[in-house]
C-alpha positions as CSV (number, residue, x, y, z in Angstrom):
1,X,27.7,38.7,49.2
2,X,30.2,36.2,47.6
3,X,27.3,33.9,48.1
4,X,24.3,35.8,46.5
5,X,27.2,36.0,43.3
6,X,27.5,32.3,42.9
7,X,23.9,31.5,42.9
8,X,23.1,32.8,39.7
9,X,26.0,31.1,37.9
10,X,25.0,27.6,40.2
11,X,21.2,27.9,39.0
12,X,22.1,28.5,35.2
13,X,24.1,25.3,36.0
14,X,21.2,23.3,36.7
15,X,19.1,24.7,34.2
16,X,22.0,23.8,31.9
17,X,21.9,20.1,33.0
18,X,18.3,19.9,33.0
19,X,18.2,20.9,29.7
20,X,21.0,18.8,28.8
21,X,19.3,15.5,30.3
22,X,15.8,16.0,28.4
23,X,17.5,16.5,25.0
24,X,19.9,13.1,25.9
25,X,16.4,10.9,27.0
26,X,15.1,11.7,23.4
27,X,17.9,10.8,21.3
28,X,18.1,7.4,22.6
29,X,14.5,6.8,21.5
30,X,13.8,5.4,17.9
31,X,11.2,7.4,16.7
32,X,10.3,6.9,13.6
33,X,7.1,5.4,13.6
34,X,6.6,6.1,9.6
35,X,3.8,7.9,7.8
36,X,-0.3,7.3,8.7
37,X,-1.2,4.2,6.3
38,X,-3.9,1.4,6.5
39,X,-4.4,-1.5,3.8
40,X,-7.2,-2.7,1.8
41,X,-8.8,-5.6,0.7
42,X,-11.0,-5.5,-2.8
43,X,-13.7,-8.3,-2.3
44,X,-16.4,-9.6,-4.9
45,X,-19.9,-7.7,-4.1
46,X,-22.0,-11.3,-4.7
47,X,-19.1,-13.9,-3.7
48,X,-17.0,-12.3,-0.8
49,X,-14.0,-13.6,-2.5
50,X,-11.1,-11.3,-2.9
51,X,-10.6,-9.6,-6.7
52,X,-7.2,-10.2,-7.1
53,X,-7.0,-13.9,-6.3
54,X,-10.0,-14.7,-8.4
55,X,-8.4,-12.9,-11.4
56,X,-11.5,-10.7,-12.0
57,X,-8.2,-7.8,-11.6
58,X,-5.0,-8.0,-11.1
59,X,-2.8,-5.7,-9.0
60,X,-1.4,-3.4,-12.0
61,X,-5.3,-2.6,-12.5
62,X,-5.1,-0.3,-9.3
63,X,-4.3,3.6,-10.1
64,X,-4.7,6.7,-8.3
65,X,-6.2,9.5,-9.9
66,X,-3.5,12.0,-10.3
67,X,-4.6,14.5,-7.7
68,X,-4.7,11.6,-5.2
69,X,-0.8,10.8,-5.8
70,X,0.0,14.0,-4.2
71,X,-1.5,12.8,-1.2
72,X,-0.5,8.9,-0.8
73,X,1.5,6.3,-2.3
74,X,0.4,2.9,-3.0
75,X,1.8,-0.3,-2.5
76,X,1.0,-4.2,-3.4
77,X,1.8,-6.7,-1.3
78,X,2.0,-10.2,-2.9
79,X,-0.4,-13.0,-2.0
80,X,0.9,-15.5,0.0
81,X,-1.3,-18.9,1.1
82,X,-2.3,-17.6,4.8
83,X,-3.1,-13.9,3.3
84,X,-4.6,-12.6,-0.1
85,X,-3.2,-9.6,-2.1
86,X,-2.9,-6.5,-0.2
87,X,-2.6,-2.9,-0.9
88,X,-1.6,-0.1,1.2
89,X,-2.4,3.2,1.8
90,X,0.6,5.6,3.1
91,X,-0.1,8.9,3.4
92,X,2.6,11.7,2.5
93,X,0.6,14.5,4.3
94,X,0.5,15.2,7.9
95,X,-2.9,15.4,9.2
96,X,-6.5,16.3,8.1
97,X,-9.6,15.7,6.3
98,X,-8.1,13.9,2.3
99,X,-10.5,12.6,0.0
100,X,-8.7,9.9,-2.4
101,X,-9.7,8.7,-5.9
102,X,-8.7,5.0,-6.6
103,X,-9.8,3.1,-10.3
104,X,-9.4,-0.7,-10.5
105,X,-10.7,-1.5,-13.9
106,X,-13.9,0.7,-14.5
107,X,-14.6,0.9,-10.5
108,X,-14.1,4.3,-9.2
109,X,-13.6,4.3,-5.5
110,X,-13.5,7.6,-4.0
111,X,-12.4,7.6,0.0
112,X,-12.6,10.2,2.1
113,X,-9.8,9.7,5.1
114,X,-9.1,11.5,8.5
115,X,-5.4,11.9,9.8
116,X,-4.4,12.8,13.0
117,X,-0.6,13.3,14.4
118,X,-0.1,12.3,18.3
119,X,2.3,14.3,19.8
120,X,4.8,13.6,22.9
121,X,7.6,14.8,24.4
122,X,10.3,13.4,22.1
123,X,8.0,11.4,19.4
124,X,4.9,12.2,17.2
125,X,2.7,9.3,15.5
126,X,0.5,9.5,12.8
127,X,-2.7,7.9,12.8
128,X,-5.8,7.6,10.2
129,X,-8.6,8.0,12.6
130,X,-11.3,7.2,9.6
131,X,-12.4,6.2,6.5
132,X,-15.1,6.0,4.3
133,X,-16.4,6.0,1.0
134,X,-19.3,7.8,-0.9
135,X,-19.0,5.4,-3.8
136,X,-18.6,1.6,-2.5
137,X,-19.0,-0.2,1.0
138,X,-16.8,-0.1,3.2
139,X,-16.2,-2.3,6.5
140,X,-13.0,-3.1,8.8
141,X,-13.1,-6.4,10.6
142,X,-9.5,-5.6,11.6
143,X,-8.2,-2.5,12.4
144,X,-5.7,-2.3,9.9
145,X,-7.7,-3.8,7.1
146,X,-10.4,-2.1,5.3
147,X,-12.5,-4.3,2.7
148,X,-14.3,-2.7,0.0
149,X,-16.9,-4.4,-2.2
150,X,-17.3,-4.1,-5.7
């Protein structure tokens, strides 16, 4: 009887531990993996040549529409020799179907995205699973660079 007593306490014990280890393994593990973004090159319709290096715009011309800033920020990233401008997309929402408005001089791109999250154990990753546009062409060489002609 003194027996059948102590196993109750002895198995909340190892749940206790148990517990105790799964919570430990995650807190050593960075994380943060950021929001679901991808970047985008403007190129020249006829010439293939990037917009912003040519000068036909420059990187202040880019806007959201006003509806789309709820859903993303943007971000310019300066030209350097090996790489021409880029700008990325980072999404502030957590998943699903968005449809954002972009102007660059009297060009109205509209692109309609998919977010997913990835969920494990400790961590969760955001991914954008597609893109495309209803308004310009669209292609990805690279998977983390999408080029739109204008």
């Amino acid at each position: 009887m003194l027996r059948f007593g102590h196993l109750p306490i002895s198995l909340l014990l190892l749940i206790s531990m148990l517990l105790n280890a799964c919570s430990q393994k995650c807190e050593e593990l960075l994380c943060s993996t950021g929001p679901a973004r991808f970047n985008i090159q403007f190129i020249d319709k006829k010439s293939g040549a990037d917009v912003f290096q040519t000068g036909r715009y420059s990187p202040e011309d880019l806007q959201l529409s006003e509806s789309s800033a709820k859903i993303v920020d943007i971000s310019i990233q300066e030209a350097a020799e090996s790489y021409p401008v880029g700008v990325i997309i980072a999404f502030k929402i957590s998943e699903g179907k968005q449809e954002i408005e972009l102007k660059l001089g009297d060009e109205t791109i509209r692109l309609h995205t998919t977010v997913s999250i990835h969920k494990s154990d400790c961590c969760s990753n955001s991914f954008v699973d597609e893109v495309r546009s209803t308004t310009h062409t669209i292609s990805s060489e690279h998977t983390d660079v999408i080029t739109i002609e204008l």
